[in-house]
C-alpha positions as CSV (number, residue, x, y, z in Angstrom):
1,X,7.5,-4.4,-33.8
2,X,9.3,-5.8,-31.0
3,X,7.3,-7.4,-27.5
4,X,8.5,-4.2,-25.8
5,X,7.1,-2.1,-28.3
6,X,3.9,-3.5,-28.4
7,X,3.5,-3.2,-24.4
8,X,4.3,0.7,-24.7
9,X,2.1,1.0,-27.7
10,X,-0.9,-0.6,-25.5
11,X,0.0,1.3,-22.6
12,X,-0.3,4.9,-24.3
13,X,-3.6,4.1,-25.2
14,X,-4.8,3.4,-21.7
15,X,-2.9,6.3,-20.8
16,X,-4.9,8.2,-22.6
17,X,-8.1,6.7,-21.5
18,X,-8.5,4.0,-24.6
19,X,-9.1,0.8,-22.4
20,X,-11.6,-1.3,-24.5
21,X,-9.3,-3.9,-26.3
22,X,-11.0,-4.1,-29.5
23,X,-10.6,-0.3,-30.1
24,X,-7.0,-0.7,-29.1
25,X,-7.1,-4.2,-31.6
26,X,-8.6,-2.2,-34.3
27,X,-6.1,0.8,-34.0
28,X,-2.9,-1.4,-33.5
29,X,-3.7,-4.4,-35.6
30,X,-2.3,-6.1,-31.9
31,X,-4.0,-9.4,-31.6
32,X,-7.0,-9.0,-28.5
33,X,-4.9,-12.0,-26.4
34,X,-1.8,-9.7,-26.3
35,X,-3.5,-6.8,-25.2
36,X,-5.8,-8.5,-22.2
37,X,-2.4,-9.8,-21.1
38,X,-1.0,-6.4,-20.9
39,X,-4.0,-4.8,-19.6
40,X,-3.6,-7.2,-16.7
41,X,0.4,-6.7,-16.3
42,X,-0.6,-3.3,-15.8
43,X,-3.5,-3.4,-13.7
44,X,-1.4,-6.1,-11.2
45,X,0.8,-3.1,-10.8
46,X,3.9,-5.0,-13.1
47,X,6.7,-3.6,-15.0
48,X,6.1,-3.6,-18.5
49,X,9.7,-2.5,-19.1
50,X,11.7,-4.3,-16.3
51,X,12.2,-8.3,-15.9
52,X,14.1,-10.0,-13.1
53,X,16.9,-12.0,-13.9
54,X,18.3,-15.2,-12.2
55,X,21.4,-16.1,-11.8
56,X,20.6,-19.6,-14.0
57,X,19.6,-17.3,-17.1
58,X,23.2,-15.9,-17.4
59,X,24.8,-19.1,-16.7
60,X,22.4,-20.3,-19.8
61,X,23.5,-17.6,-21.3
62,X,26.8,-17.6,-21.1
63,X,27.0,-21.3,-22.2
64,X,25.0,-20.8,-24.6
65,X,27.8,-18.3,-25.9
66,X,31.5,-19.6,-24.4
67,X,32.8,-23.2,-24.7
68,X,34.7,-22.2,-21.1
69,X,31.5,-20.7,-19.2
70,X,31.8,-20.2,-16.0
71,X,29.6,-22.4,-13.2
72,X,26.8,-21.2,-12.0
73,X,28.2,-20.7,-8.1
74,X,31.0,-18.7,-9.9
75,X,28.7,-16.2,-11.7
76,X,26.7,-16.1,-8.2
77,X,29.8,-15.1,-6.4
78,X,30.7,-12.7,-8.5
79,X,27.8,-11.0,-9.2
80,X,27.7,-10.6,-5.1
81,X,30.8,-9.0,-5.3
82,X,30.0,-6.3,-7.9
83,X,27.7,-5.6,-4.8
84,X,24.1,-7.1,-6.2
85,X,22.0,-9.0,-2.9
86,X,19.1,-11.0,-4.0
87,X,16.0,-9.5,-2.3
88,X,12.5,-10.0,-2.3
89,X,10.7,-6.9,-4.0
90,X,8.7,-4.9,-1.9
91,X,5.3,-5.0,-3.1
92,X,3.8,-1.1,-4.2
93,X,1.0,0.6,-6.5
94,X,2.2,0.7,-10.2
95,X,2.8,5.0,-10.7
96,X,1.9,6.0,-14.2
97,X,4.1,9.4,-15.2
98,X,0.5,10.8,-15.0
99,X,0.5,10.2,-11.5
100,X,4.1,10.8,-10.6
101,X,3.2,14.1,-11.9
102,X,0.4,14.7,-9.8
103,X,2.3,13.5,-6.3
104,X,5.0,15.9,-7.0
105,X,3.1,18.8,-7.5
106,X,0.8,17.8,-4.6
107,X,3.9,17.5,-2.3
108,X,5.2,20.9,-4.0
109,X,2.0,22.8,-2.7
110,X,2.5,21.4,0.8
111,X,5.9,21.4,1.8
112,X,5.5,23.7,4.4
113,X,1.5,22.6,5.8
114,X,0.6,22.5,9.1
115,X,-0.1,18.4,9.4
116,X,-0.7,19.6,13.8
117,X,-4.6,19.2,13.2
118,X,-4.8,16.6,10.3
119,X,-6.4,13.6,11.2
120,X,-4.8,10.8,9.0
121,X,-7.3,7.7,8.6
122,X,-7.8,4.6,6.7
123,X,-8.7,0.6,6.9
124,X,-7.7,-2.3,7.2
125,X,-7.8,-6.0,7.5
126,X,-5.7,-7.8,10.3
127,X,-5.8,-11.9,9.8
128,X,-6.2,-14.5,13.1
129,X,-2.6,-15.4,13.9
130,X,-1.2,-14.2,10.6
131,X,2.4,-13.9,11.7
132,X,5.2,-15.8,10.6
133,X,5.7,-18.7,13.2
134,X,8.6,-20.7,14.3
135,X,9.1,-24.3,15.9
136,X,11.8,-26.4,17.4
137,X,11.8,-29.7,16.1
138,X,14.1,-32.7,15.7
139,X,12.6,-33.2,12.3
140,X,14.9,-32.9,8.6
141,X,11.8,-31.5,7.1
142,X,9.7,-28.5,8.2
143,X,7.3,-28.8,10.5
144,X,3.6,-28.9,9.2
145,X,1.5,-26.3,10.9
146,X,-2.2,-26.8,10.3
147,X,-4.3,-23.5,9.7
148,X,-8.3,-23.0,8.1
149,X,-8.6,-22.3,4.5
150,X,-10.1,-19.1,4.9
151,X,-8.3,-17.4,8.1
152,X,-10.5,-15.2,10.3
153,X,-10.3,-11.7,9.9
154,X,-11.7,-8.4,11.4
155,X,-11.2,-5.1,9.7
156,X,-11.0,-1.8,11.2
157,X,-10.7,1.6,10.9
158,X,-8.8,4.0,12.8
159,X,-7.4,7.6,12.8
160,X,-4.2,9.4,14.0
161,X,-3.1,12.7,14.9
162,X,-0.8,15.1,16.7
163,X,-3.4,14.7,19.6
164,X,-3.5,11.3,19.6
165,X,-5.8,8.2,18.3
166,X,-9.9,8.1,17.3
167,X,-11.9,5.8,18.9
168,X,-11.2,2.5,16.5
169,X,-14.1,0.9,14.5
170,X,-13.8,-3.0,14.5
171,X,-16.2,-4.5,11.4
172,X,-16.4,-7.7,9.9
173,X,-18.9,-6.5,7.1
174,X,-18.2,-5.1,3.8
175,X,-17.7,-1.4,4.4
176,X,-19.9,0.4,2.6
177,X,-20.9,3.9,2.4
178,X,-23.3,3.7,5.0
179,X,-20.7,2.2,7.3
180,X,-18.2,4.9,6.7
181,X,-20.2,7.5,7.5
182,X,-21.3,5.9,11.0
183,X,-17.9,5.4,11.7
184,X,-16.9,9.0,11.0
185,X,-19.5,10.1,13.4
186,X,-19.0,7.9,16.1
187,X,-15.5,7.2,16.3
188,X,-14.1,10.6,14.9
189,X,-15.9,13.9,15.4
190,X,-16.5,13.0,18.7
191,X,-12.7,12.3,19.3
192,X,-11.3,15.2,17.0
193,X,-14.0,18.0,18.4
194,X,-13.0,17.5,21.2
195,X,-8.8,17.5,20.5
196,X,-9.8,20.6,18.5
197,X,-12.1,22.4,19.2
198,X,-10.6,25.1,16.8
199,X,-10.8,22.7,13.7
200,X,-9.5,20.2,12.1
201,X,-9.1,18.6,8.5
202,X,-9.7,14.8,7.6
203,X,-7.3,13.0,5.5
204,X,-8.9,10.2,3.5
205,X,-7.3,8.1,0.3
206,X,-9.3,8.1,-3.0
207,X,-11.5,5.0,-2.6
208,X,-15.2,5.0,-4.3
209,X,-16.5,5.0,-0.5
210,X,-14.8,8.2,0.5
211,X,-15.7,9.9,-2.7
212,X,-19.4,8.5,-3.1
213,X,-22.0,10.9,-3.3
214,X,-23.5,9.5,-0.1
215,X,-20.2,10.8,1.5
216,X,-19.7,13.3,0.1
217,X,-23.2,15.4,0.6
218,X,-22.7,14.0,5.1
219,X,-19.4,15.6,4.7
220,X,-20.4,18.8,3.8
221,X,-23.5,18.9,5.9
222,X,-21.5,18.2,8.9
223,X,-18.9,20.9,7.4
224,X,-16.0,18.3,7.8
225,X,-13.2,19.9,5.8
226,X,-11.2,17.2,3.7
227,X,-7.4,17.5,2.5
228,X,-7.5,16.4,-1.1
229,X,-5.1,13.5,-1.3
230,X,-2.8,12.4,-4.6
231,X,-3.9,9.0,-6.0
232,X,-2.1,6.1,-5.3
233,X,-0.2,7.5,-2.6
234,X,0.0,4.9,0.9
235,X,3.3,5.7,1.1
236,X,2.9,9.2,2.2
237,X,0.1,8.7,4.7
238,X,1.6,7.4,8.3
239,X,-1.3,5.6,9.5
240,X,0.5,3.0,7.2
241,X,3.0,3.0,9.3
242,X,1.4,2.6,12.3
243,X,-1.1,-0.8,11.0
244,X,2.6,-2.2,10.6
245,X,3.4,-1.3,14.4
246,X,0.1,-3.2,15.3
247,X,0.5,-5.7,12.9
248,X,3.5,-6.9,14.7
249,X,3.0,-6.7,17.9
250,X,0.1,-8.7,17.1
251,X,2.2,-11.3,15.5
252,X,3.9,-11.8,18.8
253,X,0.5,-13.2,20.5
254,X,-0.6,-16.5,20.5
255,X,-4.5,-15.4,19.6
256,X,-7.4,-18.2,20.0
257,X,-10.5,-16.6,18.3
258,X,-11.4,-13.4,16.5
259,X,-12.9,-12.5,20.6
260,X,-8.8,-12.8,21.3
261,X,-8.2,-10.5,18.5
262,X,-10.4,-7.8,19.1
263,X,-9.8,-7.6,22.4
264,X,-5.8,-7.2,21.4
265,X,-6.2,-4.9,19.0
266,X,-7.9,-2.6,21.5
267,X,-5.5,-3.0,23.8
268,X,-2.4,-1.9,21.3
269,X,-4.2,0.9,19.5
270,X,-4.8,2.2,23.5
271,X,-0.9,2.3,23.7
272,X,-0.3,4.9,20.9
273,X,0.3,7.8,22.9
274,X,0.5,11.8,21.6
275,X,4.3,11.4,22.3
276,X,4.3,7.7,20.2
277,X,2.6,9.6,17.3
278,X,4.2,12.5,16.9
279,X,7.4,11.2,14.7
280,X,5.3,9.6,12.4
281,X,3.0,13.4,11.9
282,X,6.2,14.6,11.8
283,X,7.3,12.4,9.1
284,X,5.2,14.4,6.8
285,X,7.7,17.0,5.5
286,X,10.2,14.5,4.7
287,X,8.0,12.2,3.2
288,X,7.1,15.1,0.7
289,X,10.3,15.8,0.0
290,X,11.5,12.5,-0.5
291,X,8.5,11.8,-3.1
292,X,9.3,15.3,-4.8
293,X,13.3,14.4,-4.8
294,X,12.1,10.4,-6.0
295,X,10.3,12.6,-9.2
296,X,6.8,11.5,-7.7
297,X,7.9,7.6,-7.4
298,X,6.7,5.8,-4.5
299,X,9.5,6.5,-1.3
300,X,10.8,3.9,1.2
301,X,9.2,5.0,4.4
């Protein structure tokens, strides 16, 4: 059985909800070290299938084959001229064909929702002078630009609609279920009764705080009606969008202390207007038809 075949054997099990390695050992004859190393290829989010190659492999390749290879600038030349770039992947959750699935037939049963009273919400975690940073210098070798081991950080929470923003929650503690539910209180029913005074529906991703118990039973006691949202699915919500807005322009400050930083941050998520927000609610119907059209893969957006 070939490497390849071993990695698809191991990942039909877990597929199918077999993830203890000695049952998959014991029903493969796979040795337990090959299978914790695919378990963990997977749960990274790697291909099993799919491995970059550099431009030095071929060149070894081809050597390894033809007395008259060609250099290595002349296979990197050419291979740029058959129209290949070299890029940097973009980073994205691995999509089982379970979950494709699920995504398409989510995005098939709302191609034509109302997303007008949605409030799309989520977290997350915005470093002390993260951005990338450039110097003039006289210097051959790069500049050395000296930063703390562990970089300050503040999390927050936040919510967008058609209407306009929540009130944002700023943390630095783990948030826990607890936490969640205080910030749903404070920072948005008293923003979205108020844009909506009709109703509105909360959009929340699948993590174990949303769906806890705990969350669940102040959710329905406050009768807050929740969108059920496809796992694994970032790419369709455009709050994700918008942390990369802030993210940015945040990049552009020079920011002394986490005070700085909060103080910033307020001031940015105070400039996303109705009008600034409205493409990116709008986005929704092509962002569901881009994931059905993509067979449920994750979409560029």
């Amino acid at each position: 059985m070939s490497q390849l075949e071993q990695r698809k054997k191991i990942k039909i099990f877990i597929d199918a909800g077999i993830t203890s390695a000695k049952e998959i050992s014991a029903k493969t004859g796979m040795p337990l070290r090959t299978i914790f190393r695919i378990k963990s290829i997977l749960r990274e989010g790697k291909s099993i299938t799919h491995k970059s190659i550099s431009i030095r492999s071929v060149h070894a390749n081809l050597s390894s084959k033809y007395t008259d290879a060609p250099s290595t600038s002349t296979v990197y030349r050419t291979t740029r001229a058959c129209g290949f770039n070299f890029k940097q992947p973009v980073m994205g959750p691995f999509i089982t064909p379970l979950i494709a699935k699920n995504r398409v037939e989510w995005c098939k049963d709302h191609v034509n929702y109302c997303w007008e009273n949605v409030f799309f919400t989520d977290e997350c975690s915005i470093w002390l002078n993260r951005g990338s940073v450039s110097m003039w210098t006289k210097a051959k070798e790069n500049p050395i630009l000296k930063v703390q081991q562990h970089t300050p950080k503040l999390h927050v929470w936040g919510g967008i609609s058609s209407m306009g923003t929540t009130i944002l929650k700023i943390f630095t503690s783990n948030f826990v279920s607890k936490l969640y539910i205080d910030t749903l209180n404070e920072c948005l029913i008293r923003t979205a009764d108020v844009y909506y005074p009709e109703g509105w529906i909360l959009q929340e991703d699948n993590s174990p705080i949303h769906k806890s118990k705990l969350s669940k039973e102040w959710k329905d006691s406050e009768n807050i009606l929740v969108l059920d949202w496809p796992a694994y699915s970032p790419d369709l919500n455009p709050i994700e969008n918008i942390w990369g807005v802030l993210k940015q322009r945040l990049s552009k400050r020079s920011l002394n202390n986490l005070a700085d930083l909060e103080v910033a941050i307020i001031y940015e998520w105070e400039t996303f207007t109705p009008d600034f927000l409205k493409n990116f609610i709008l986005s929704m119907s092509n962002r569901v038809n881009m994931c059905i059209n993509s067979g449920g893969e994750k979409i560029n957006y």
